[in-house]
N, C-alpha and C positions, 0 to 999 in steps of 0.2 A: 309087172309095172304097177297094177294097183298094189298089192304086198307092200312095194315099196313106197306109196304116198302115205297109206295107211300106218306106216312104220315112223316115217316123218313125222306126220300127226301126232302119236303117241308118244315119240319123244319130244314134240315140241310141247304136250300137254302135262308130261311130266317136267321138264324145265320149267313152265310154268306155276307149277305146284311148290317144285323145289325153292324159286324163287322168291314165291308169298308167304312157303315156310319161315325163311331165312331172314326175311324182312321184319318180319311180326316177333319173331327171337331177337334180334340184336336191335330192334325197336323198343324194347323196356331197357334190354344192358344199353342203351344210349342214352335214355332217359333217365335211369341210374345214375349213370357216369353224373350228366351236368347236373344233376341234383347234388351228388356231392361235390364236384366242381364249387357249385356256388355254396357252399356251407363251408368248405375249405376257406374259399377268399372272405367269407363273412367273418368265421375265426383269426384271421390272418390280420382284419383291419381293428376288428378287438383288442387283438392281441397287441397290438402295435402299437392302439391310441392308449393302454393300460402301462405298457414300459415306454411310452412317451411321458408320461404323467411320473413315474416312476421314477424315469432320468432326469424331469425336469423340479421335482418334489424333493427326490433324496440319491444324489447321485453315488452314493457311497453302494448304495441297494442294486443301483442299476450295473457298479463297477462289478457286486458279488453274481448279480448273474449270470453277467454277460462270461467269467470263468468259469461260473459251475455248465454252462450249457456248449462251448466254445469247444470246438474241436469235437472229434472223432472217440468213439470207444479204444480205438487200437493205439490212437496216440498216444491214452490214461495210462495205459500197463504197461 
């Protein structure tokens, strides 16, 4: 009976370990993530207000991008 409290204990001290392992690892890769997350959306609204300007400056520039970037690789060949 005691063997088996003892036993308990031990695995519940090792769950605990495993868990503040696990936590403290995918606590930076999360941190990571929305770091680029939000670099993403910052490029995205750049990117957006530059061929806003683009299309509304010289739309002939906006028509050639919009085909050189449109569609898929496998569609090209």
């Amino acid at each position: 009976m005691l063997r088996a409290i003892f036993m308990i204990g031990l695995f519940a001290m090792l769950g605990l370990f495993a868990v503040g392992m696990v936590f403290k690892l995918f606590g930076g890769i999360v941190g990571l993530t929305f770091f680029i997350v939000g670099l993403a959306i910052k490029v995205l609204i750049v990117g957006g207000l530059l061929y806003f300007g683009i299309r509304v400056l010289s739309p002939g520039t906006a028509q050639r991008l919009r085909e050189r970037f449109a569609g898929t690789r496998l569609t090209r060949y």
